[in-house]
C-alpha positions in Angstrom: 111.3 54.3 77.1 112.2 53.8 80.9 110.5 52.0 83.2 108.9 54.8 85.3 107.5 56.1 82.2 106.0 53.1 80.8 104.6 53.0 84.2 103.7 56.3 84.0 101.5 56.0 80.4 100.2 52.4 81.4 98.3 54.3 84.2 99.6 52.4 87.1 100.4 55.1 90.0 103.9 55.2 91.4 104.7 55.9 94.9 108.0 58.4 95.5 108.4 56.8 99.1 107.4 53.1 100.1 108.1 52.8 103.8 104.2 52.7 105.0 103.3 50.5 102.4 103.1 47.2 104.0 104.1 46.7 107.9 107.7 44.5 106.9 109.0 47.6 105.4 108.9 49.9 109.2 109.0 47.4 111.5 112.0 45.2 109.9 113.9 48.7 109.4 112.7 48.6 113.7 113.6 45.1 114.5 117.5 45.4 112.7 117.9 49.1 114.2 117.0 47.7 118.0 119.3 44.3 117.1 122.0 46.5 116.1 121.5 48.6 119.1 120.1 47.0 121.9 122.9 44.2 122.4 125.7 46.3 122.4 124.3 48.5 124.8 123.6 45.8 127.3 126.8 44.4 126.8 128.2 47.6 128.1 126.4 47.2 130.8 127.0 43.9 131.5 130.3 45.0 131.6 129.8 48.3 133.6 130.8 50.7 131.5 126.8 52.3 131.0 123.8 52.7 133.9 121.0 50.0 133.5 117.3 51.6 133.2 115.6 51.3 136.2 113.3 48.6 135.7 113.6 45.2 137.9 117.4 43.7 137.2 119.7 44.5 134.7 119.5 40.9 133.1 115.1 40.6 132.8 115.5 44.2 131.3 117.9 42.8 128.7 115.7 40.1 127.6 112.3 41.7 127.7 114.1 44.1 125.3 115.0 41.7 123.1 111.8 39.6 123.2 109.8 42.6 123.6 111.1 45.2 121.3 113.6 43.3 118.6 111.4 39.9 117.9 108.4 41.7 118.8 108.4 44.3 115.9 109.7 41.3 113.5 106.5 39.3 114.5 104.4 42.4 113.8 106.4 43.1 110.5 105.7 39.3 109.5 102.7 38.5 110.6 101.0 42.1 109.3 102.1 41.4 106.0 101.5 37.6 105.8 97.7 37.6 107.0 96.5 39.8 103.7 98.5 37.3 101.4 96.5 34.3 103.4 92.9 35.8 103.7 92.4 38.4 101.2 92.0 40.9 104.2 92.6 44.6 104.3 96.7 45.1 104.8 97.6 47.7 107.0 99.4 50.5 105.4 99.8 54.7 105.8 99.0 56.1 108.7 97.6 53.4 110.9 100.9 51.3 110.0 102.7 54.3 111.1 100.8 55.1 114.3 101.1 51.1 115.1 105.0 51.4 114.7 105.0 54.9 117.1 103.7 53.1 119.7 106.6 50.6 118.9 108.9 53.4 119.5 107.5 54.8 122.3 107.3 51.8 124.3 111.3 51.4 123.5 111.9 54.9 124.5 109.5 54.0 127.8 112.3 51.3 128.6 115.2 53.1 128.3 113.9 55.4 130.0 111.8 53.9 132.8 113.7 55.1 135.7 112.3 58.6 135.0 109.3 57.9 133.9 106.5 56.3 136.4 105.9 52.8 136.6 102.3 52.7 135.4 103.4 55.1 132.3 106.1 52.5 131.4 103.7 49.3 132.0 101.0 51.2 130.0 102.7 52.3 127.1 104.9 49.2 126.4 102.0 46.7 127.4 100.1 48.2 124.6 101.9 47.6 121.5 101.2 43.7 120.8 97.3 43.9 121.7 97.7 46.0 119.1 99.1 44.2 116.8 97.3 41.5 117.5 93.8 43.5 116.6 94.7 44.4 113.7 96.0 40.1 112.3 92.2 39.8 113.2 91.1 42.8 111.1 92.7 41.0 108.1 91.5 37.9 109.2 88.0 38.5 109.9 85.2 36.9 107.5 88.2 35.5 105.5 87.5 31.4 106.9 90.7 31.0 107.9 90.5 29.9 111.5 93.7 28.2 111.7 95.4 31.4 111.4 93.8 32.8 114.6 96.0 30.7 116.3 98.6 33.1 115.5 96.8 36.0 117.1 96.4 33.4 120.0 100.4 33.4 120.5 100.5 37.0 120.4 98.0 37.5 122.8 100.3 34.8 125.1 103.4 37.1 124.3 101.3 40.0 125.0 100.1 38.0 128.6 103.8 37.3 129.6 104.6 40.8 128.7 102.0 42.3 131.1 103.0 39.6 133.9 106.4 41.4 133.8 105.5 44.8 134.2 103.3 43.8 137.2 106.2 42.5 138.8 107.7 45.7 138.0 105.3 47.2 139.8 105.2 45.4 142.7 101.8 43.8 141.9 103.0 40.2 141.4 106.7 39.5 142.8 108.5 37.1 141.2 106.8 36.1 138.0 108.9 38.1 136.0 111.1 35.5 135.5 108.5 32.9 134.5 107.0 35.1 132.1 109.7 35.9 130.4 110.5 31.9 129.7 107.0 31.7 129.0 107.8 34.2 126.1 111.0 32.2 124.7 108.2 29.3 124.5 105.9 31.5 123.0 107.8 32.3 120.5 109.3 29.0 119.3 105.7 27.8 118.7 105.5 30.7 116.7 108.8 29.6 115.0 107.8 26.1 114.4 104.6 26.8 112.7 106.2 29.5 110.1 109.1 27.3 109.3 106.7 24.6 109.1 104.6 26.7 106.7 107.1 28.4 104.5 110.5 26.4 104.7 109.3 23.1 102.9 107.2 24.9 100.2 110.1 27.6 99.1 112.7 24.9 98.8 110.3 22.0 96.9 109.5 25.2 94.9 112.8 25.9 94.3 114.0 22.5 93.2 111.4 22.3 90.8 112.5 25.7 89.0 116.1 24.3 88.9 114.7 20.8 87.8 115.9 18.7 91.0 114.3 15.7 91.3 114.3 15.8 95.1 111.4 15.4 96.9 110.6 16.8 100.3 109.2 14.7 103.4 106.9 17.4 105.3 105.8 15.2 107.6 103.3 17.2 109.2 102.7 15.1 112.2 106.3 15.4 113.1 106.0 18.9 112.8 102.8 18.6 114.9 104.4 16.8 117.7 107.1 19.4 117.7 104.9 22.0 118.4 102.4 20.3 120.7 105.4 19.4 123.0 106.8 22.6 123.0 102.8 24.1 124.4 102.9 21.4 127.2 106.7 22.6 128.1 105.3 26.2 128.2 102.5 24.8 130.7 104.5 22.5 132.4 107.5 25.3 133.2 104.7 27.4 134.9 104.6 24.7 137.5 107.6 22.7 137.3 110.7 24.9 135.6 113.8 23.0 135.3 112.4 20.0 135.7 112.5 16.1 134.9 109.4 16.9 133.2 110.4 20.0 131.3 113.3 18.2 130.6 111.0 15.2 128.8 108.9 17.4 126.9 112.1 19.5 125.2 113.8 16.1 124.3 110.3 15.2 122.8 110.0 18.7 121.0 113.8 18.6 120.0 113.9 15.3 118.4 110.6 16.1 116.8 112.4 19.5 115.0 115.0 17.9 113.8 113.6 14.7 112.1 110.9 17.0 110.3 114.3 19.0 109.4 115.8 16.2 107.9 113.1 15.2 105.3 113.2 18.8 104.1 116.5 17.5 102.3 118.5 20.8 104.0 121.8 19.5 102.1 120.7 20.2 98.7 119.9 23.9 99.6 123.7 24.8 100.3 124.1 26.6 97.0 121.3 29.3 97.8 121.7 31.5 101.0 118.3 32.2 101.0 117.3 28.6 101.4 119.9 27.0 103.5 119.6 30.5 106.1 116.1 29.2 106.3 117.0 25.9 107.1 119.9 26.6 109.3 117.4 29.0 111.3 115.5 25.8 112.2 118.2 23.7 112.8 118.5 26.4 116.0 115.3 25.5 116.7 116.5 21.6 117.4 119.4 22.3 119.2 118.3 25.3 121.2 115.3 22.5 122.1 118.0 19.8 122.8 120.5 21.9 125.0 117.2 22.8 127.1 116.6 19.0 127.9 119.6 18.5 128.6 120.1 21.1 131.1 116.6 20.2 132.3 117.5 16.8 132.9 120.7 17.4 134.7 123.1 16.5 132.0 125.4 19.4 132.7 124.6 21.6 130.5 124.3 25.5 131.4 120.5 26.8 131.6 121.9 29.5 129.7 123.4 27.5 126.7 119.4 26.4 125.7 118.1 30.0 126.6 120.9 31.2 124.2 120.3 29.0 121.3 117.0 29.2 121.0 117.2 33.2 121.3 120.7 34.5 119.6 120.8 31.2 117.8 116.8 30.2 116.4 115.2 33.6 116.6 118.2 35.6 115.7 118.7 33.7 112.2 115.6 32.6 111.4 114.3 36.3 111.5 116.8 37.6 109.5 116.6 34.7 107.1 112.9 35.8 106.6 113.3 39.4 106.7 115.5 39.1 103.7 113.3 37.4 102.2 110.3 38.8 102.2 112.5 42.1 102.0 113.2 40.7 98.4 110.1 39.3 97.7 107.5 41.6 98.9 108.7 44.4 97.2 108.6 43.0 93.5 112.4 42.1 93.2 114.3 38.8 92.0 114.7 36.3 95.1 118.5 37.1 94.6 120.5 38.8 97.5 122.5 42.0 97.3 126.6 41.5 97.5 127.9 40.6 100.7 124.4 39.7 102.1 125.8 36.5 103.0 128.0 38.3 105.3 124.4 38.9 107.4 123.8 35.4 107.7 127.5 34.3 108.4 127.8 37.0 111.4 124.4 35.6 113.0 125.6 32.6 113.4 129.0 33.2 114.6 127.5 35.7 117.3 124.9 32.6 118.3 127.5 29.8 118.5 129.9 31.9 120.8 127.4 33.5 122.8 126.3 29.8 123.5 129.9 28.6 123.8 130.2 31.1 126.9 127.7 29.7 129.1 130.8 26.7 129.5 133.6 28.6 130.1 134.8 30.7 133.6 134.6 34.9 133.7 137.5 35.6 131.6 137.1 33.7 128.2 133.3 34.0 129.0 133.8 37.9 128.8 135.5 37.6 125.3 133.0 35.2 124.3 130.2 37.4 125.0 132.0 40.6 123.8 132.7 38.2 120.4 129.1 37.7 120.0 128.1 41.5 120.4 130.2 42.8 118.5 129.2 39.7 115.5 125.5 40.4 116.3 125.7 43.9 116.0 127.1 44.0 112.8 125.0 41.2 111.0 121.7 43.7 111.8 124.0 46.5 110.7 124.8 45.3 107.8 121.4 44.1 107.1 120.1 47.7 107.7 123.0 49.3 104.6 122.1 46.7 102.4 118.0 46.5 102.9 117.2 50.0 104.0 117.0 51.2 100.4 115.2 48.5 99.8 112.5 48.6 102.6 112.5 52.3 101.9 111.6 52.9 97.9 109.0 51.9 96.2 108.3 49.0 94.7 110.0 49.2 90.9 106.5 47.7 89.1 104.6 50.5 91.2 102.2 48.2 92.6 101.4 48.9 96.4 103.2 47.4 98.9 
């Protein structure tokens, strides 16, 4: 008797089309679609080969895109299906999900096209999305206890703060500030970083050495972690008033050093034989360096601005979003944690594009421009490849025809 038909007589109902049934399925289909997009087409105009959207400068358009619309609909994937599994709250699924991911999509379309549209239609649209989102993490959360988690909703209501401060520069409202708001998102997001890997990273690989029957034991160190993440919320309030500073500087050595001793007592070494684990890993060892090359440029060692920007964007948010989007691609829908063929490839690519997109910010126009062009084309094709090999996935129905 197949599957589908034991199924079938055991009463359980099964779904011919899964895509709405938990928010990673849409909006990790968005997020790799944008990555696989998005770069290449600001490369091109880096390179002046396409017209830039009329919206500020070419460069803050570029990365309120990829904060905006790439990490953004990751978050809202992650965090959408995580709150149910920590509260016991409502998930959101059908038509809600979807409405929630069209407003995604218009506020993409808004940017690209934002020269014809007016400013107000743009700022409203695209402003709107991670209120939104945040709304409904606090419908799951609500009555559930767990207050800690609110903090979450806190960081997206930050994101969704720095996002509006740049639209009201685009407006003319607040000149200047776009700039600072958009670090003020890169911070934003790190703390969001920290506290998942912090979360998920040391319980999946303890978890995964006791199923193989390693002996290893792993250091959390939770006040490490702590540190970490309270340093990097004083170097989002300190670069408000002092970017670029000895003091900025201080608190990203402080938050750097932090990330990578709590790193080193998750015992990252013994994870090299499972991608899923050591991408995890790898993804906050980003984290440190990005953290590091920030103080360093800070403190006038001279390092690039750009080279910290870079790592802890291409480099930390880059891998450690797809490290948990395959993941919880895997998981969430009722498969083995095992990865499709070539799924290492994903990983591989991520990094590559990463390391010599930070490896540009040292180097004069013309091996800069190859760099850069390196690191597209690499980027491009590790979201690419992500979408052939997880889109099927994302897409059907979980095989045990539970929801989700």
């Amino acid at each position: 008797m197949s599957g589908a038909a034991t199924l079938e007589r055991s009463g359980a109902r099964i779904e011919p089309f899964g895509l709405w049934g938990r928010a990673f399925r849409p909006f990790f289909l968005a997020a790799g679609l944008m990555a696989s997009l998005a770069l290449p087409w600001w490369t091109s105009i880096w390179l002046g080969l396409a017209p830039a959207p009329a919206w500020l400068v070419p460069s803050l358009w570029h990365g309120h895109e990829m904060l905006f619309g790439f990490v953004a609909a990751a978050i809202a994937g992650f965090l959408l299906t995580a709150s149910p599994v920590w509260s016991g709250g409502p998930a959101l699924s059908g038509r809600p999900l979807a409405a929630l991911l069209a407003l995604w999509v218009a506020g993409r379309v808004a940017m690209a096209t934002a020269g014809s549209l007016p400013p107000w239609v743009v700022a409203a649209v695209d402003a709107s999305f991670l209120p939104a989102v945040a709304l409904a993490v606090v419908r799951t959360l609500w009555g559930s206890g767990q207050r800690r988690n609110y903090g979450l909703v806190g960081v997206v209501m930050l994101l969704a703060t720095a996002n509006a401060a740049m639209h009201a520069d685009a407006l003319g409202w607040a000149t200047g500030i776009a700039a600072p708001a958009l670090r003020l998102a890169v911070e934003g997001v790190i703390v969001l970083l920290l506290v998942v890997a912090g979360r998920i990273t040391p319980a999946f690989t303890q978890n995964a050495f006791r199923s193989k029957g390693l002996t290893v034991q792993i250091r959390a160190r939770p006040w490490v972690g702590g540190l970490a993440i309270g340093a990097v919320v004083a170097l989002a309030v300190t670069g408000v008033f002092l970017p670029r500073s000895g003091a900025t500087g201080a608190l990203a050595l402080v938050a750097g050093s932090a990330a990578l001793v709590r790193l080193a007592g998750w015992q990252s070494w013994h994870t090299r034989a499972d991608p899923l684990l050591w991408s995890l890993h790898a993804g906050s060892a980003w984290l440190a360096v990005g953290l590091l090359l920030v103080a360093a440029g800070d403190l006038g060692l001279g390092v690039p601005a750009a080279a910290g920007v870079h790592a802890l964007t291409a480099g930390a948010m880059g891998a450690a979003i797809l490290a948990v989007m395959t993941r919880v691609s895997l998981g969430h829908t009722g498969r083995p944690l095992a990865l499709p063929a070539h799924a290492v490839a994903c990983y591989a690519l991520v990094h590559a594009a990463a390391l010599a997109r930070v490896a540009s910010t040292f180097f004069g126009s013309t091996l800069q421009q190859g760099l850069l062009v390196a690191s597209t084309v690499a980027w491009a094709a590790a979201f690419a490849l992500f979408l052939v090999l997880f889109a099927p996935i994302l897409v059907a129905p979980r095989p045990d025809g539970r929801p989700g």
